[in-house]
Every structure is written in structure tokens, then in C-alpha cells.
C-alpha positions as CSV (number, residue, x, y, z in Angstrom):
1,X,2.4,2.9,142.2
2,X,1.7,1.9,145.8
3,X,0.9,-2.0,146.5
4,X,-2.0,-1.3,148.3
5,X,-5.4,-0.7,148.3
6,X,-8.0,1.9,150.5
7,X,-10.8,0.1,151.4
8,X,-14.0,2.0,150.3
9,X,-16.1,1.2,153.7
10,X,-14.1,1.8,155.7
11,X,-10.7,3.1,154.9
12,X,-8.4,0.6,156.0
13,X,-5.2,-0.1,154.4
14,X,-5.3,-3.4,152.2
15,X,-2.0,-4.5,151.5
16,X,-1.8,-8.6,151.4
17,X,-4.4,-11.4,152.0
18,X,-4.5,-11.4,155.3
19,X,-6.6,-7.8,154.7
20,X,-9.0,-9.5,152.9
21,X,-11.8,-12.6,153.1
22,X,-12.9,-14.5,150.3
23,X,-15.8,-16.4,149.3
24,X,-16.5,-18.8,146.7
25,X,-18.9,-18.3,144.5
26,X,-20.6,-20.6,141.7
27,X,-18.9,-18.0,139.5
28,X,-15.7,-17.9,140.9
29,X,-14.4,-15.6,144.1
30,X,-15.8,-12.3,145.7
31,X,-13.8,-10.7,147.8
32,X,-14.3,-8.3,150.6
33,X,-12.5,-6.0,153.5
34,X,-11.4,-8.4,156.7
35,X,-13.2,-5.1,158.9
36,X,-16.1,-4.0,157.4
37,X,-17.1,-6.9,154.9
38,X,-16.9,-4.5,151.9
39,X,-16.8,-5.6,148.7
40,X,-13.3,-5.6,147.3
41,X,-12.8,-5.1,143.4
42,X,-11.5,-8.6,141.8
43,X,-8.5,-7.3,140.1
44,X,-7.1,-5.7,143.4
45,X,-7.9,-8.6,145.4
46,X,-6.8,-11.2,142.9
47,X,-3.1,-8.9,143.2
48,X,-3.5,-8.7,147.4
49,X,-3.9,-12.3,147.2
50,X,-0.3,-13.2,146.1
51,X,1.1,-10.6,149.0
52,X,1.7,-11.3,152.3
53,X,2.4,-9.2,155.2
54,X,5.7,-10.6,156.1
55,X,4.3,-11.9,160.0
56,X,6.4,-15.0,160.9
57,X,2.7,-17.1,160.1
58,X,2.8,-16.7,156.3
59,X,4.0,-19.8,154.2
């Protein structure tokens, strides 16, 4: 099963949190595609979330 996710919008390749942008909401997150602002499904970003892309920024 591959890690990552195709975004809908645009068909980028989502594959840790740096992909993605969040935004709180009253009810919780939503989550969308870092390029085209497209909505991401919760249970694939919520997984994306705890990746991370290796670069020598992540903590």
C-alpha cells in the first residue's frame, strides 16, 4: 500500500505534511493540497500529518 496520496485538483503527490495546509475549524481540522487548496479527505491527512519528508528542516 503506497504512503501517499494523489491529490484530486490537481494531481500532485501528497506524501507528508509539508504537502498539505490545515485549518482549524470550530469542529476540528480541514485539510487541503499546499498547490491548489483542494480539500484533502481527513483520514488521509490525519495519516500525512505524522510523515515527514525527510528535508534536514523537519523536527
Amino acid at each position: 500500500m503506497s504512503s501517499a496520496y494523489t491529490c484530486d485538483g490537481c494531481g500532485a503527490r501528497l506524501g507528508a505534511v509539508e504537502d498539505l495546509q490545515r485549518e482549524p475549524t470550530t469542529t476540528g481540522r480541514t485539510w487541503y493540497c499546499r498547490y491548489c487548496r483542494t480539500r484533502v479527505p481527513s483520514v488521509v491527512a490525519e495519516r500525512l500529518s505524522h510523515r515527514r519528508d525527510g528535508s534536514p528542516t523537519d523536527r
